[in-house]
C-alpha positions as a Markdown table, in Angstrom:
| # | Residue | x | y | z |
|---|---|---|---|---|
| 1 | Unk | 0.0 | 0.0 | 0.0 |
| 2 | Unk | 2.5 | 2.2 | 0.8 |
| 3 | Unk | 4.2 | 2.2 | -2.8 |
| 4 | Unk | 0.8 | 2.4 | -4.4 |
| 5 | Unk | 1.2 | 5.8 | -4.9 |
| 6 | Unk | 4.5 | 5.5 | -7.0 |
| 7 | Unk | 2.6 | 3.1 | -9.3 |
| 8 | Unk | -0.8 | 5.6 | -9.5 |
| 9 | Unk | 2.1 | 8.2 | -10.8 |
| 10 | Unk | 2.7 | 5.8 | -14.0 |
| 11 | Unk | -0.2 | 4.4 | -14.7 |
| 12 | Unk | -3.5 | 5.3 | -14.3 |
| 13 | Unk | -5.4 | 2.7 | -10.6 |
| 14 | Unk | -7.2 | 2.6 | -7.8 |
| 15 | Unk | -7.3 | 1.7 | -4.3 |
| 16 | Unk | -9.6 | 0.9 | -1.8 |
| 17 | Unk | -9.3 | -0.8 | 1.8 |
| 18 | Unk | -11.7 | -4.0 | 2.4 |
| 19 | Unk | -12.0 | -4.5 | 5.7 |
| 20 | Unk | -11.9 | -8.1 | 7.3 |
| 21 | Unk | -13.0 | -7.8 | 10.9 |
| 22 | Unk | -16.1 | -9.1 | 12.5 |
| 23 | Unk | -16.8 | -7.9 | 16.2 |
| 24 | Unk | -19.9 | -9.9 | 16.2 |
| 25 | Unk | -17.2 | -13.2 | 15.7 |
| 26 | Unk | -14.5 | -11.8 | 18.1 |
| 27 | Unk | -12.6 | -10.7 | 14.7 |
| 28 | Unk | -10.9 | -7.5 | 16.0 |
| 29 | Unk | -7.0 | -8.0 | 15.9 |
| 30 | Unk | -4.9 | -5.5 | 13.6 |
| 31 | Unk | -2.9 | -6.8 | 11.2 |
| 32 | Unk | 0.6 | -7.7 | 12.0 |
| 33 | Unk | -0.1 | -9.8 | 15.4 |
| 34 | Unk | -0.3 | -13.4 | 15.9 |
| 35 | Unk | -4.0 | -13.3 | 16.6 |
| 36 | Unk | -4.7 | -11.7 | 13.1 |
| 37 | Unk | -7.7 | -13.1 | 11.5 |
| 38 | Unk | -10.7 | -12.6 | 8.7 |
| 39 | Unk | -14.2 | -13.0 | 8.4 |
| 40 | Unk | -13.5 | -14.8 | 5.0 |
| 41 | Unk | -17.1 | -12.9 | 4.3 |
| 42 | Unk | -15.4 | -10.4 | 3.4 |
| 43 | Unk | -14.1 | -12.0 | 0.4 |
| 44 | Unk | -17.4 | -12.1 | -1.2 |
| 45 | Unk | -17.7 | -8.7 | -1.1 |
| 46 | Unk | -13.7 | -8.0 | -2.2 |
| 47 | Unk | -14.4 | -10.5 | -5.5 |
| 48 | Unk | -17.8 | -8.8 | -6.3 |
| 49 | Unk | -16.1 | -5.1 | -6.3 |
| 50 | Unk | -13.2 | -6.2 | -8.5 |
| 51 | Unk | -16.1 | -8.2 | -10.7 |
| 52 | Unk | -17.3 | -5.1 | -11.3 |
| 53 | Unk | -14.5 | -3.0 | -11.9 |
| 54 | Unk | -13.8 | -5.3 | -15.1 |
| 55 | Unk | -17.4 | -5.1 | -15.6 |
| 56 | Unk | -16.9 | -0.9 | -15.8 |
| 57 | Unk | -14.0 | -1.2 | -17.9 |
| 58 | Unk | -15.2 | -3.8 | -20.4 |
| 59 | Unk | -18.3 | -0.9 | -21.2 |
C-alpha cells in the first residue's frame, strides 16, 4: 500500500481498503499480530467489487 502511490504516478489505478473484521465473531485484531484473522465474508464482497471494476472497464 504504501508504494501504491508511485505506481498511480505511471499508470492510471485505484485503491480501496476491504475491511476483514467481525466484532460480532470476536474478529478484531490488527494486522501484524499473531491473533490476526478474517471474516472470509469479506471476500465475497472483495471479489464482487473487482467483478465489477472489469465489468466498468469492459463498457
Amino acid at each position: 500500500a504504501e508504494d501504491f502511490s508511485y505506481f498511480a504516478d505511471a499508470a492510471k489505478g485505484g485503491f480501496f481498503h476491504l475491511g476483514c473484521g467481525n466484532k460480532k465473531l470476536g474478529i478484531t485484531a490488527s494486522i501484524h499480530t499473531e491473533h490476526f484473522d478474517i471474516d472470509e465474508e469479506c471476500l465475497k464482497v472483495g471479489v464482487l467489487m473487482q467483478v465489477n471494476n472489469v465489468l466498468s472497464l469492459l463498457k
